[in-house]
RODO-2510 file (C-alpha; in nm, 4 decimals, decimal comma):
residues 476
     n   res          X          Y          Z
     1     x     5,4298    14,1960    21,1207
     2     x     5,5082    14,4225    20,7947
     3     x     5,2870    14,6865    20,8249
     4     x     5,4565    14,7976    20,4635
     5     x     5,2066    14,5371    20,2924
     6     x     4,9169    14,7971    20,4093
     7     x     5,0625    14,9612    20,0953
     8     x     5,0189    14,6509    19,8745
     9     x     4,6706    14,6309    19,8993
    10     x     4,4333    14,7170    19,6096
    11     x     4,2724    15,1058    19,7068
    12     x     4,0391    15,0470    19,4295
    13     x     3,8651    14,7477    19,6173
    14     x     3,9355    14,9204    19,9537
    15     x     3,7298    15,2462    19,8100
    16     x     3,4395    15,0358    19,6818
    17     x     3,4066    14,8627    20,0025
    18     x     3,3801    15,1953    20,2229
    19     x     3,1031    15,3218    19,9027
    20     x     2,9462    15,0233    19,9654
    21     x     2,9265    14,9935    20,3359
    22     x     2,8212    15,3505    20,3299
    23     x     2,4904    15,2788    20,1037
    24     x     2,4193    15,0236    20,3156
    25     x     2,4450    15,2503    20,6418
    26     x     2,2104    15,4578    20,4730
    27     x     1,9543    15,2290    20,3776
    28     x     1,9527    15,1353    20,7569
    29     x     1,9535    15,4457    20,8678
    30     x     1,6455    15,5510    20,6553
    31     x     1,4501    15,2590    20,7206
    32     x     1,5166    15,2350    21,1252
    33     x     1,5122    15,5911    21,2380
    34     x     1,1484    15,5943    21,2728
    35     x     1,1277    15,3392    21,4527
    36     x     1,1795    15,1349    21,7702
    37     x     1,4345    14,9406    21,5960
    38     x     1,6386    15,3018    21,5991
    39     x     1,9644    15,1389    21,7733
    40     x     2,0429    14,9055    21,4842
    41     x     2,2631    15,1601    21,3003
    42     x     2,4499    15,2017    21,5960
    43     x     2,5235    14,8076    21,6395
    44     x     2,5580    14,7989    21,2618
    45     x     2,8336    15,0789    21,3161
    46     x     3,0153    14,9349    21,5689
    47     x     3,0065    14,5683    21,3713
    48     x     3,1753    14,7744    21,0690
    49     x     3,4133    14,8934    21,2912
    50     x     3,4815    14,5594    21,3886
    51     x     3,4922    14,4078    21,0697
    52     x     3,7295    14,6779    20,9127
    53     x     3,9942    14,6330    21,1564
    54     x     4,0175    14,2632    21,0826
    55     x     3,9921    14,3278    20,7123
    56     x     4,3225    14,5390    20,7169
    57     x     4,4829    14,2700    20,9934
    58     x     4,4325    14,0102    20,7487
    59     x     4,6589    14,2681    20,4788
    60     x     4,9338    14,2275    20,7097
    61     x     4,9156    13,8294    20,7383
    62     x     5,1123    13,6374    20,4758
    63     x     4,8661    13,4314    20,2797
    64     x     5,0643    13,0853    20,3212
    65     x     4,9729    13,1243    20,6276
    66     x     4,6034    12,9732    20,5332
    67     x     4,7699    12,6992    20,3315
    68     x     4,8583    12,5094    20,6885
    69     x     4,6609    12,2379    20,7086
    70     x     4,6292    12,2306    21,0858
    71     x     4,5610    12,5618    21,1169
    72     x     4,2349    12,5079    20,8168
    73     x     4,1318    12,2378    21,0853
    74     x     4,1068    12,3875    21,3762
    75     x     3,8884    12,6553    21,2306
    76     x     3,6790    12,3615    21,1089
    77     x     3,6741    12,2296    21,4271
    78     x     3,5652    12,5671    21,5582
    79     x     3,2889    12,6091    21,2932
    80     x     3,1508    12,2433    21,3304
    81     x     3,1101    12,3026    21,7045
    82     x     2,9108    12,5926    21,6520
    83     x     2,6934    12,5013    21,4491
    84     x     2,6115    12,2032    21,6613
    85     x     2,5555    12,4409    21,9570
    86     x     2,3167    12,6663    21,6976
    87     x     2,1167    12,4017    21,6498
    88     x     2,1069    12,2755    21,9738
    89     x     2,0791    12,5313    22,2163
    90     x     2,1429    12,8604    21,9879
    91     x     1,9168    13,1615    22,0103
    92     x     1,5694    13,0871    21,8417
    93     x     1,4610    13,3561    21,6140
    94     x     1,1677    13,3342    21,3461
    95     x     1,1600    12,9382    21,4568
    96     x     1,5067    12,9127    21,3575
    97     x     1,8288    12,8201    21,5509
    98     x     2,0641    12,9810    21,3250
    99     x     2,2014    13,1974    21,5676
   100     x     2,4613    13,1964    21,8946
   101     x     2,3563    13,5132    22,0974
   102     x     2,7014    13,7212    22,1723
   103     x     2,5031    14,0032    22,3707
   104     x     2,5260    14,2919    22,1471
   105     x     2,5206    14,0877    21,8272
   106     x     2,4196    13,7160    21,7041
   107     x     2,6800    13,5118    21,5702
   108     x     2,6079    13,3006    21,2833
   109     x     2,8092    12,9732    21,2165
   110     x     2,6478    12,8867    20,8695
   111     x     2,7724    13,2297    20,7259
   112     x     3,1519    13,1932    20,8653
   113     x     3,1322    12,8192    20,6923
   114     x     3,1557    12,9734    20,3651
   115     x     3,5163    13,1499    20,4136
   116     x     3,6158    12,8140    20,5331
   117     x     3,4689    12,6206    20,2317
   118     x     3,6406    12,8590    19,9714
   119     x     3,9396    12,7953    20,1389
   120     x     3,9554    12,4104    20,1842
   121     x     3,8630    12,3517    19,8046
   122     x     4,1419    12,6656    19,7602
   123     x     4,4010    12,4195    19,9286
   124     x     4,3064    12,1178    19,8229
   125     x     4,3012    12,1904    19,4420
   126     x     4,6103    12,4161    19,4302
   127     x     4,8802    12,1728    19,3737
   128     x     5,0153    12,2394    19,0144
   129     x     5,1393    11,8816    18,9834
   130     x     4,8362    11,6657    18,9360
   131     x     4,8729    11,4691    18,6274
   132     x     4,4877    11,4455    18,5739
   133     x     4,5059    11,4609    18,1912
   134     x     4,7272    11,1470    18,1653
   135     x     4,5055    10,9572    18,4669
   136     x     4,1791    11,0730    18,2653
   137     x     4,3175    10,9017    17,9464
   138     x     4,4476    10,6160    18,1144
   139     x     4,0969    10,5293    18,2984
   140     x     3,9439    10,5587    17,9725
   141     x     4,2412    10,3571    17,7695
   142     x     4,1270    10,0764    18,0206
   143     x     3,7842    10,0253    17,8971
   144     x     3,9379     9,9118    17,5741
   145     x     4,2305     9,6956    17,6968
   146     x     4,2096     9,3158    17,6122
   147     x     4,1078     9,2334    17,9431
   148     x     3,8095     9,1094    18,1045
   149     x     3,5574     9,3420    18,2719
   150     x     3,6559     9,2553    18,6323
   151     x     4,0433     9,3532    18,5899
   152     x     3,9415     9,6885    18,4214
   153     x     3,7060     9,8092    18,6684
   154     x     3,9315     9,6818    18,9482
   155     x     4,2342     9,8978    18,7518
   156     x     3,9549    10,1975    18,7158
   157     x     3,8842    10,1915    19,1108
   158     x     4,2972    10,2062    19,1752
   159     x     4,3608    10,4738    18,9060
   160     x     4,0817    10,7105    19,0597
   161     x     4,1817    10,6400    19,4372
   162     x     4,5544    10,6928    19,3297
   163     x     4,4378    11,0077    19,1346
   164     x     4,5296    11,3650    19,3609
   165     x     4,2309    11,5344    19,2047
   166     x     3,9793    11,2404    19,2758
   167     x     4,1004    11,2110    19,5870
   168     x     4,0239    11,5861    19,6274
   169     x     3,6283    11,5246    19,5494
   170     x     3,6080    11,3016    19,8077
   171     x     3,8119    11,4935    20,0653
   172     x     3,5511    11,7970    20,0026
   173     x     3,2814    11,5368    19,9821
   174     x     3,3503    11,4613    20,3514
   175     x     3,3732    11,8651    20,4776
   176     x     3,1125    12,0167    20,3107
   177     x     2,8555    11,7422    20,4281
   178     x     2,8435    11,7933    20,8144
   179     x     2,8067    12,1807    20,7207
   180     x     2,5600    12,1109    20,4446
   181     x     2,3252    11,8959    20,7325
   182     x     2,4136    12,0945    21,0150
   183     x     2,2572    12,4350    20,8325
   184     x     1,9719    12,2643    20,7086
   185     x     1,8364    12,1170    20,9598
   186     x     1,8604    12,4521    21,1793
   187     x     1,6919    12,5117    20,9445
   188     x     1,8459    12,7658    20,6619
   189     x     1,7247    12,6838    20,3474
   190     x     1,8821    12,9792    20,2057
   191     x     2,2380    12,9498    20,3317
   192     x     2,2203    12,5776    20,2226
   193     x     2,1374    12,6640    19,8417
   194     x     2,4356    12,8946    19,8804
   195     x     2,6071    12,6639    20,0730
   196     x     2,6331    12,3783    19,8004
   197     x     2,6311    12,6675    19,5077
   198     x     2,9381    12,8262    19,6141
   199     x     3,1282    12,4185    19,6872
   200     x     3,0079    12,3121    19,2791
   201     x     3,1158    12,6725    19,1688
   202     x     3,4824    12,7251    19,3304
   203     x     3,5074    12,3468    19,2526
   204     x     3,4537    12,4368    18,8614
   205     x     3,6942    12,7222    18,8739
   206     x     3,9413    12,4959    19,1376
   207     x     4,0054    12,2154    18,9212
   208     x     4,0546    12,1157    18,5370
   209     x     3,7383    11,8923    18,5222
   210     x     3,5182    12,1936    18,4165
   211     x     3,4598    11,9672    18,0777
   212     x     3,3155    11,6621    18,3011
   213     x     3,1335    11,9033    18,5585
   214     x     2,9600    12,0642    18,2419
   215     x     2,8713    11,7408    18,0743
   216     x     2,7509    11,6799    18,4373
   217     x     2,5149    11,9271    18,4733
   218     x     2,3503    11,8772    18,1183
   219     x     2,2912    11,5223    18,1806
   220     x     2,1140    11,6403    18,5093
   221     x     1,9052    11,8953    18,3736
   222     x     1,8030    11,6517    18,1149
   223     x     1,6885    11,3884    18,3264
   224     x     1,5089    11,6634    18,5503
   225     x     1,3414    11,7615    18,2539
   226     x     1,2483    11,4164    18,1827
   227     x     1,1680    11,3230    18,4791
   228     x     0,9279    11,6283    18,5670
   229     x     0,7295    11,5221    18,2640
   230     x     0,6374    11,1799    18,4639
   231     x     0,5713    11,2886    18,8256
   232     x     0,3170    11,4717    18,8903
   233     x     0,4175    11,6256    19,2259
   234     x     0,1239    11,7137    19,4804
   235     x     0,2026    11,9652    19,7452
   236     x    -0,0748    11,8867    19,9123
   237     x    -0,0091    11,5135    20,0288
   238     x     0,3162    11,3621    20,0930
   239     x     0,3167    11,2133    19,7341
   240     x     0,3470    11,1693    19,3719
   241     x     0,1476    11,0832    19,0538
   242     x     0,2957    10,8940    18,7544
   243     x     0,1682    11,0686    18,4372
   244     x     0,0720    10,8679    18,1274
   245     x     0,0152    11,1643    17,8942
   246     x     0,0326    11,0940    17,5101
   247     x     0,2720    11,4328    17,5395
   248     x     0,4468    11,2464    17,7828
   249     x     0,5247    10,9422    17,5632
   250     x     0,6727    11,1940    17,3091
   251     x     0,9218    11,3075    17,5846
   252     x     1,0152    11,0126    17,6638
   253     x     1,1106    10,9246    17,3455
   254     x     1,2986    11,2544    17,2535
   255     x     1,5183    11,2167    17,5939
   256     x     1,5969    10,8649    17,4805
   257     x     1,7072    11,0073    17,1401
   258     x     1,8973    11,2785    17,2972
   259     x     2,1000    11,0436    17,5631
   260     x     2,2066    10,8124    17,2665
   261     x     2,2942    11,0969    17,0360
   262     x     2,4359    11,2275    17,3483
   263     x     2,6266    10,9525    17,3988
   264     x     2,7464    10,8709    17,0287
   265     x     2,8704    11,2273    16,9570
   266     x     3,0062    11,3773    17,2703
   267     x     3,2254    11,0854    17,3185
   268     x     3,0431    10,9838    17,6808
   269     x     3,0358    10,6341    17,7804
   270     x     2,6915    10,4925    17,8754
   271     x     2,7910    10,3915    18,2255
   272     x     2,8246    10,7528    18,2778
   273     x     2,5014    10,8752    18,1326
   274     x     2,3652    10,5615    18,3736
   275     x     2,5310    10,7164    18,6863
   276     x     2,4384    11,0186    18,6350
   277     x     2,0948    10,9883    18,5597
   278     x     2,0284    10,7039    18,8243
   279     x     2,1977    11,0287    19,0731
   280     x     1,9618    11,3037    18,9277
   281     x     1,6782    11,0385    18,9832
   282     x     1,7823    10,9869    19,3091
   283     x     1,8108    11,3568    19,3914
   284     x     1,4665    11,4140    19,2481
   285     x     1,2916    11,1931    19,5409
   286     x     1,5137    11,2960    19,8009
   287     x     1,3763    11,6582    19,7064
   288     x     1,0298    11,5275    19,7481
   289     x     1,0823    11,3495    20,0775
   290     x     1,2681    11,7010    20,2384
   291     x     0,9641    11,9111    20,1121
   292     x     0,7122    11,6886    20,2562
   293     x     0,9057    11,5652    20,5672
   294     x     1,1890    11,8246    20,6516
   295     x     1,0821    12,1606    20,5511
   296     x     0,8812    12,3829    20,7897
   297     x     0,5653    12,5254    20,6762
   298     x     0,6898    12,8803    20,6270
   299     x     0,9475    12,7515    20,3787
   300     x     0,7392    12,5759    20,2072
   301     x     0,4717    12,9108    20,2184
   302     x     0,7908    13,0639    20,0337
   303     x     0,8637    12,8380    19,7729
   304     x     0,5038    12,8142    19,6745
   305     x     0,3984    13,2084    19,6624
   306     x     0,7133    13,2135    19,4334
   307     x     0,5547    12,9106    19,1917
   308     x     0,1962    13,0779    19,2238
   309     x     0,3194    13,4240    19,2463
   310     x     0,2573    13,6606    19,5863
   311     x    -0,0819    13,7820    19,4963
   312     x    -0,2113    13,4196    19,5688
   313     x    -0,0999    13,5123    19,9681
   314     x    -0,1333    13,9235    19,9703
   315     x    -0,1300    13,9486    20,3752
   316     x     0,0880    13,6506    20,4186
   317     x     0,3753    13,5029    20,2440
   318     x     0,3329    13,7151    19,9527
   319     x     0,3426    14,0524    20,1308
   320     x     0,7016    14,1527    20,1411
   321     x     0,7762    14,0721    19,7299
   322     x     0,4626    14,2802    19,6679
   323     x     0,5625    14,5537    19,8831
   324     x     0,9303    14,5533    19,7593
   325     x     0,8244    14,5426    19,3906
   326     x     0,5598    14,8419    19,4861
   327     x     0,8535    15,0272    19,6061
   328     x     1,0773    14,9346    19,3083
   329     x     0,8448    15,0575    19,1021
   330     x     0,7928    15,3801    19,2737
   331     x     1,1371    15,4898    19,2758
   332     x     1,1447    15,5528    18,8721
   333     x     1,4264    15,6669    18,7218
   334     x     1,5851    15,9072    19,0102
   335     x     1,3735    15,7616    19,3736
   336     x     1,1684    15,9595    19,5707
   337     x     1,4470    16,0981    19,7541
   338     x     1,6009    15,9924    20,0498
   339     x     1,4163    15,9608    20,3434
   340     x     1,1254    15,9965    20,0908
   341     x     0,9967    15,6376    20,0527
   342     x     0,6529    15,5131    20,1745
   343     x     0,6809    15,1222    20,1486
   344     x     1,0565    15,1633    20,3245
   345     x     1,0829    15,4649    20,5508
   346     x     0,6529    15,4206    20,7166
   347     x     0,8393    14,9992    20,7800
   348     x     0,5071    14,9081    20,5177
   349     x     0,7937    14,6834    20,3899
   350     x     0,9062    14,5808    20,7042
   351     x     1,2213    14,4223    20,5849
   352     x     1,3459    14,7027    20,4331
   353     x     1,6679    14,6796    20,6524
   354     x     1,7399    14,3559    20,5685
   355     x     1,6740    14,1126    20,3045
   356     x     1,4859    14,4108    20,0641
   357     x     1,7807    14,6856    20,1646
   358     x     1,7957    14,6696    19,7555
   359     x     1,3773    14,7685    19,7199
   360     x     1,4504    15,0660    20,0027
   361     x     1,7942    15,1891    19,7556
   362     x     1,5276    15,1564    19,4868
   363     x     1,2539    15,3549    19,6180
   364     x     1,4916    15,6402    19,7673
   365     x     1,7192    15,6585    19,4575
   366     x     1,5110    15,5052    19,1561
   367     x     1,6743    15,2873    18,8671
   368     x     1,9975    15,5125    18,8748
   369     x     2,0554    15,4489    19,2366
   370     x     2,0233    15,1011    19,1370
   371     x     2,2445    15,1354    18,8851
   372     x     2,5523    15,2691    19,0123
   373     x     2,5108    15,0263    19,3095
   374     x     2,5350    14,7605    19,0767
   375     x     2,8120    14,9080    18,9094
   376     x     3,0125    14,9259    19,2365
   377     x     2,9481    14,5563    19,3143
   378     x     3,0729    14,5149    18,9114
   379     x     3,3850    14,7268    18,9819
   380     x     3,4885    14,5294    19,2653
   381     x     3,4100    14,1614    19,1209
   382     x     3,6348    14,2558    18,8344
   383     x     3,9190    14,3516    19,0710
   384     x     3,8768    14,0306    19,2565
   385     x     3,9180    13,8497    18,8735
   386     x     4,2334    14,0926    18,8031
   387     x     4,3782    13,9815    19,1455
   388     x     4,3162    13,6063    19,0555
   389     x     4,4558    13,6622    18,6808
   390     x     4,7801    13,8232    18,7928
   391     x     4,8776    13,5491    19,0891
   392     x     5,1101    13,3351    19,0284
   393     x     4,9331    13,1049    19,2955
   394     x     4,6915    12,8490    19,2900
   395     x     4,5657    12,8671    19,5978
   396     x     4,5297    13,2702    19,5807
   397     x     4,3577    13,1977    19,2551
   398     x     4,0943    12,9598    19,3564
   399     x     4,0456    13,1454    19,6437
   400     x     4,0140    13,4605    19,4414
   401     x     3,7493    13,2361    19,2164
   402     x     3,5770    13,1213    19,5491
   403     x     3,4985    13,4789    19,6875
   404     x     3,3157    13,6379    19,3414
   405     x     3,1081    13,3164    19,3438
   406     x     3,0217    13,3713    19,6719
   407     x     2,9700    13,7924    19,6095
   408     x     2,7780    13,7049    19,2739
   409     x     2,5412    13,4172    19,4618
   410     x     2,4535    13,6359    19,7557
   411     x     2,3816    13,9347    19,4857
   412     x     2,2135    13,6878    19,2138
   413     x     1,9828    13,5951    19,4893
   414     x     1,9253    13,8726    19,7067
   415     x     1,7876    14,1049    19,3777
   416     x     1,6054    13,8298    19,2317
   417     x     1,4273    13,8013    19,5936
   418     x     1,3618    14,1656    19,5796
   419     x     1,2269    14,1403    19,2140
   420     x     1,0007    13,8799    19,2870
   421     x     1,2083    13,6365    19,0533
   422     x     1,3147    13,4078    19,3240
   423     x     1,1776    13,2391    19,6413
   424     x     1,2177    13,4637    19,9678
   425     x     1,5499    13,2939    20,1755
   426     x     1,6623    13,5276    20,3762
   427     x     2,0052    13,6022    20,1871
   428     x     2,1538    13,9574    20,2774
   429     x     2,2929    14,2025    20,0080
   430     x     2,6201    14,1854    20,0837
   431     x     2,8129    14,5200    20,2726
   432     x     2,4359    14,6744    20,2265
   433     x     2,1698    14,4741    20,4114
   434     x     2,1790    14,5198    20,7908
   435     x     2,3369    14,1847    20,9649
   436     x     2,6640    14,1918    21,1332
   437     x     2,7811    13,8098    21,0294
   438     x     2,7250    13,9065    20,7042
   439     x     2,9171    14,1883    20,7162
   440     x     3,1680    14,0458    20,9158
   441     x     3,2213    13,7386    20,6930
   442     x     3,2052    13,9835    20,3725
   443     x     3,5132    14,1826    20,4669
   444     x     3,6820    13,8717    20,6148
   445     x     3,6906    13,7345    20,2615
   446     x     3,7887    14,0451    20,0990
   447     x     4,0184    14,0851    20,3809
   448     x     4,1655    13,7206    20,2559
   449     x     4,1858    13,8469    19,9292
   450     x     4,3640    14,1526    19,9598
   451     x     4,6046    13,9078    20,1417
   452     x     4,6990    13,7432    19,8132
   453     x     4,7381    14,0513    19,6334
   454     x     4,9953    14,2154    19,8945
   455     x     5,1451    13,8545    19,9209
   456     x     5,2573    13,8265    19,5209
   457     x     5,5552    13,9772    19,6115
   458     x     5,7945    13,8008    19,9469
   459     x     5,7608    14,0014    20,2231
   460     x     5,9308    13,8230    20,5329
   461     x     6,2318    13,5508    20,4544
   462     x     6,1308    13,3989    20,7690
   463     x     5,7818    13,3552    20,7739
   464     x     5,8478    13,2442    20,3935
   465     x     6,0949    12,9774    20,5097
   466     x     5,8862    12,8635    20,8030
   467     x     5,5178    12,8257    20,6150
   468     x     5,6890    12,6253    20,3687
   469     x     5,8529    12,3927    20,6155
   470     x     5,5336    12,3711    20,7743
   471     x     5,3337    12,3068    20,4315
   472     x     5,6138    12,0216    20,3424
   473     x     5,5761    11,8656    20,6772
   474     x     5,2101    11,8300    20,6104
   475     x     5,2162    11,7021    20,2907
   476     x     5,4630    11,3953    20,3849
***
């Protein structure tokens, strides 16, 4: 082990973590010491501790080490398993069996599953030999050979199961799923949103079909908006209206205009417009049978104070977005002071520890406090980007990709929550809120990230020589 590479790391990320981790201890502290929950900065403390120490052990580990395919399985392996025991006999807290209880901390699969995601689509995508450009214009050169329809789609089948990249959908098709159900149905809502946010976004940034992926996600949203314009969706019975609006007719008309025209001048063939439509569509009424068959009451309670807004539920699921945006608002331009706030430090928002640690840093500190946190989290996202623009590797690059999707998700959501912008899930601020997986899995990526920055340079002949026998082996 060259402890040397301890001097390769980036400071600058290193500092911002310990600022960061600091707030956050004294948001906890400042919301907890009041209270019975009193010993939570303590276990927070000692979960730090923890955390640290295996963000600077994963400095001194050579980051080929995580291209090994075996050893990305067994950690798989290890993560599948506990999720199933979550869900099946896992500690139940607020209905939920999210959890696996440790004794002096809960250990939460879903959260470690994102490290492992970021890394799969990291090693799948990172081979710099995939001819995709030539396969791409070779599937679509076969649409216009002189051949009949049968013998082009059977040579459109080969070319895509023969293609690296395709193949690479498929293969994170078949991980991500069992994680995907497995968090659900514990059920997370929250982690599964980020869940299947942070597979399409290190995907985009992974791979060279960010064209496709964006003509993708047009085509959905247009057929969601077209589609929304038809159903009328009850949340009160397990059903759904058809609409026959003159409006309507006028929409449906547009979208038709727009698919054509959408066709005809970006160069996109209908059967791909058909797919993905007939996919959105299909998404659309899966969404309706999860909200009316698979979501618990409190998540739906969630989803609908955020459509109605909280004052429809004051005293119930509205409370805590009221209560945080009361104590936004209070803080001003400088806070109250710390130790000062009402809604945070008197627990009137009694997640001010957690999920609303952002509506406590507001309240204490005002709109400057705010600030220069989100500053910090700026400063360090664009130190993860310089880290994946200066790496010669693809796999330190996607990875590098992976981990400020997964920062700028978890932040994205976590202030929008507190804002009252987005549906209460549960998502922690990351290095701030109280919640030792979070923290844990937070400095495990950055941990994994100031492993590709010390690793740009060799470090051990051996270890080099070894990983890549290793890495060939697996490939054959």
């Amino acid at each position: 082990m060259n402890f040397k590479r301890l001097f390769k790391q980036d400071f600058i990320i290193t500092f911002v973590i310990l600022v960061l981790l600091g707030i956050g201890t004294l948001v906890i502290f400042s919301t907890t010491y009041n209270t019975q929950s009193s010993d939570l900065l303590t276990k927070q403390i000692i979960l730090i501790t923890i955390g640290l120490t295996i963000y600077f052990a994963l400095i001194l580990v050579d980051i080929n080490w995580f291209k090994v395919f075996s050893i990305q399985l067994i950690l798989y392996i290890f993560i599948i398993s506990t999720l199933l025991y979550a869900v099946l006999f896992g500690s139940t807290i607020a209905g939920t069996n999210r959890w696996i209880d440790l004794g002096f901390f809960a250990f939460q699969p879903s959260e470690y599953s994102k490290v492992l995601i970021i890394m799969f689509i990291s090693l799948i995508f990172s081979s710099e030999n995939l001819p995709l450009k030539e396969n791409l214009r070779e599937i679509r050169n076969s649409f216009h050979k002189e051949h009949g329809v049968k013998h082009n789609i059977k040579d459109l089948i080969l070319k895509v199961v023969n293609d690296r990249e395709f193949r690479g959908f498929f293969y994170v098709l078949i991980y991500v799923i069992p994680i995907v159900v497995l968090t659900f149905i514990q059920p997370s809502l929250g982690n599964t949103i980020i869940i299947i946010g942070l597979t399409l976004f290190t995907l985009f940034f992974s791979t060279k079909f960010q064209t496709v992926l964006l003509k993708i996600i047009l085509l959905g949203f247009l057929t969601f908006f077209f589609i929304k314009n038809f159903i009328r969706f009850d949340t009160g019975t397990a059903g759904f209206s058809f609409s026959s609006d003159v409006d309507n007719y006028f929409v449906l008309i547009s979208s038709i205009i727009i698919f054509v025209l959408f066709t005809f001048f970006i160069k996109v063939k209908w059967w791909f417009v058909l797919s993905i439509a007939l996919t959105t569509t299909l998404f659309l009424f899966s969404s309706i049978f999860a909200w009316n068959q698979l979501l618990g009451n409190y998540q739906r309670e969630r989803v609908l104070t955020f459509v109605e807004g909280p004052e429809a539920d004051p005293l119930g699921s509205g409370y805590q977005i009221i209560q945080s945006k009361i104590a936004i608002g209070s803080g001003q331009l400088f806070g109250r002071g710390f130790l000062q706030g009402t809604q945070s430090s008197l627990h009137i928002l009694t997640q001010a520890h957690t999920d609303f640690a952002f509506a406590s840093m507001s309240e204490q500190f005002g709109f400057v406090g705010a600030l220069l946190l989100l500053s910090t989290y700026l400063i360090l996202l664009l130190r993860i980007l310089k880290i994946a623009k200066e790496t010669k590797s693809d796999f330190g690059r996607n990875l590098a990709f992976g981990v400020v999707g997964l920062l700028l998700i978890h932040i994205f959501i976590n202030i929008g929550m507190n804002l009252g912008k987005l549906p209460v899930t549960g998502i922690p601020l990351p290095l701030v809120s109280y919640g030792g997986s979070s923290v844990l899995m937070t400095l495990i990526v950055l941990g994994l990230i100031q492993s590709v920055h010390a690793s740009r340079r060799p470090v051990d002949m051996a270890d080099s020589l070894m990983l890549t026998s290793l890495a060939g082996n697996k490939s054959e």
